[in-house]
C-alpha positions as CSV (number, residue, x, y, z in Angstrom):
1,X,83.0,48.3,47.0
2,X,85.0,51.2,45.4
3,X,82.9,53.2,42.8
4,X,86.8,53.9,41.4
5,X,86.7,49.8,39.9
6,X,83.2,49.1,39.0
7,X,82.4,48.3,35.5
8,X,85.3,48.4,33.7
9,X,88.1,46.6,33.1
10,X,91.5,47.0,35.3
11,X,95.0,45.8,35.7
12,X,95.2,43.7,38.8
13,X,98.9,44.7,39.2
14,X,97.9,48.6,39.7
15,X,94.3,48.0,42.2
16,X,97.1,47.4,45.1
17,X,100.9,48.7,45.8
18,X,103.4,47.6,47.5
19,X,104.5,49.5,50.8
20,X,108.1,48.8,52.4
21,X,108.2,46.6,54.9
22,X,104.5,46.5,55.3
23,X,101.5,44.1,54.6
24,X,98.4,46.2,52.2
25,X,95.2,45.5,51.3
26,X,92.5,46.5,50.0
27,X,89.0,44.9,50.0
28,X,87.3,45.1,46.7
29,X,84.2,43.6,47.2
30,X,82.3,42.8,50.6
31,X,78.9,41.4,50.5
32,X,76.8,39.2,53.5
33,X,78.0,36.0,51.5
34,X,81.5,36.9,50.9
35,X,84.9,39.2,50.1
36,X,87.2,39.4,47.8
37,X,90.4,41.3,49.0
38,X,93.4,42.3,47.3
39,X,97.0,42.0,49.2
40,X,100.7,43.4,49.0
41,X,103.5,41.6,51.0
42,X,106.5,43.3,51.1
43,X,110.1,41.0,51.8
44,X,109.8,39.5,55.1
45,X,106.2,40.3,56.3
46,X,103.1,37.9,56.9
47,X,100.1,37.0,58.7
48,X,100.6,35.0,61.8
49,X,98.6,31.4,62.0
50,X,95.6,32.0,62.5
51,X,92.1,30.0,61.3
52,X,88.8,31.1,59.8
53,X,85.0,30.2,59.8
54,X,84.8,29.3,56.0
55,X,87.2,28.1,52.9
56,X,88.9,30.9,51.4
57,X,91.1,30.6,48.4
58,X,94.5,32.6,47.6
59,X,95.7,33.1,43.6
60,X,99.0,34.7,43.7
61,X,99.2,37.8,40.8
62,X,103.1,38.5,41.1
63,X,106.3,36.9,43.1
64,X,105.6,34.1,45.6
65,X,104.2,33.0,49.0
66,X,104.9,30.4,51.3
67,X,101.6,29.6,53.0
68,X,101.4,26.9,55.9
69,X,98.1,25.1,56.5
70,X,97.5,22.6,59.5
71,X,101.8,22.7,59.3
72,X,102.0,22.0,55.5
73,X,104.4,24.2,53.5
74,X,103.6,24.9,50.2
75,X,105.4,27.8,47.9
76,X,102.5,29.3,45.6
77,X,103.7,31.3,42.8
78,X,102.1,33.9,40.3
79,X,99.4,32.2,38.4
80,X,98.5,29.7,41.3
81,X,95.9,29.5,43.3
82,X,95.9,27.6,46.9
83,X,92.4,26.7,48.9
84,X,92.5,27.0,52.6
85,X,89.9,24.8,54.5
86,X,87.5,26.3,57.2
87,X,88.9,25.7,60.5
88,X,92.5,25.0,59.3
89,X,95.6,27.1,61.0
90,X,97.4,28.6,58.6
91,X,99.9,31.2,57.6
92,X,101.1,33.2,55.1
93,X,104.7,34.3,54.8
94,X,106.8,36.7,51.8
95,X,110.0,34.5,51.9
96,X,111.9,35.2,48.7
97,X,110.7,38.7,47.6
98,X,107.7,40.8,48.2
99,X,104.3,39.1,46.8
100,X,100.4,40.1,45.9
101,X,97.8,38.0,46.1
102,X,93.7,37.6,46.1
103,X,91.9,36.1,48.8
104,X,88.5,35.2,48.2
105,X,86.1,34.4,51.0
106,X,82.8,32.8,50.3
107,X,80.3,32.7,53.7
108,X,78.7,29.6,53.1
109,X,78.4,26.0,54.1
């Protein structure tokens, strides 16, 4: 975990930037048990389908995602929050503007 965020309070909208046409992130807390990891999306860019060992939830903190589970589209928007199932395909796509999100992973059954 960065020393730089420990402690004290923060704005979520400046712990990650956006980068044209480029996907950021930044993981902000990794543990045995879990991660939480900030994102940028610029316009246009994504994460391919792909699935993962353990739920994990998105909250989106500015613009909007369209994220596909088990071929399900849903648009997320700032202030929402999505839960991906273990073992699920999905994907994660900036369609209408650039977007940044949280994804929290908790490592347990």
């Amino acid at each position: 975990m960065s020393e730089d965020i420990m402690a004290k309070a923060l704005d979520i909208q400046e712990l990650i930037e956006y980068q044209e046409d480029s996907v950021v992130s930044r993981e902000v807390i990794k543990k045995e048990l879990g991660t939480v990891t900030f994102f940028a999306f610029d316009k246009g860019q994504g994460l391919s389908e792909h699935s993962a060992p353990f739920d994990a939830m998105v909250q989106i903190i500015d613009g909007e995602a369209e994220i596909t589970i088990s071929g399900v589209n849903n648009t997320v928007r700032a202030g929402e929050i999505i839960i991906m199932p273990a073992n699920e395909p999905h994907a994660l796509q900036a369609v209408n503007g650039p977007y940044k999100m949280i994804l929290t992973m908790i490592k347990s059954d």
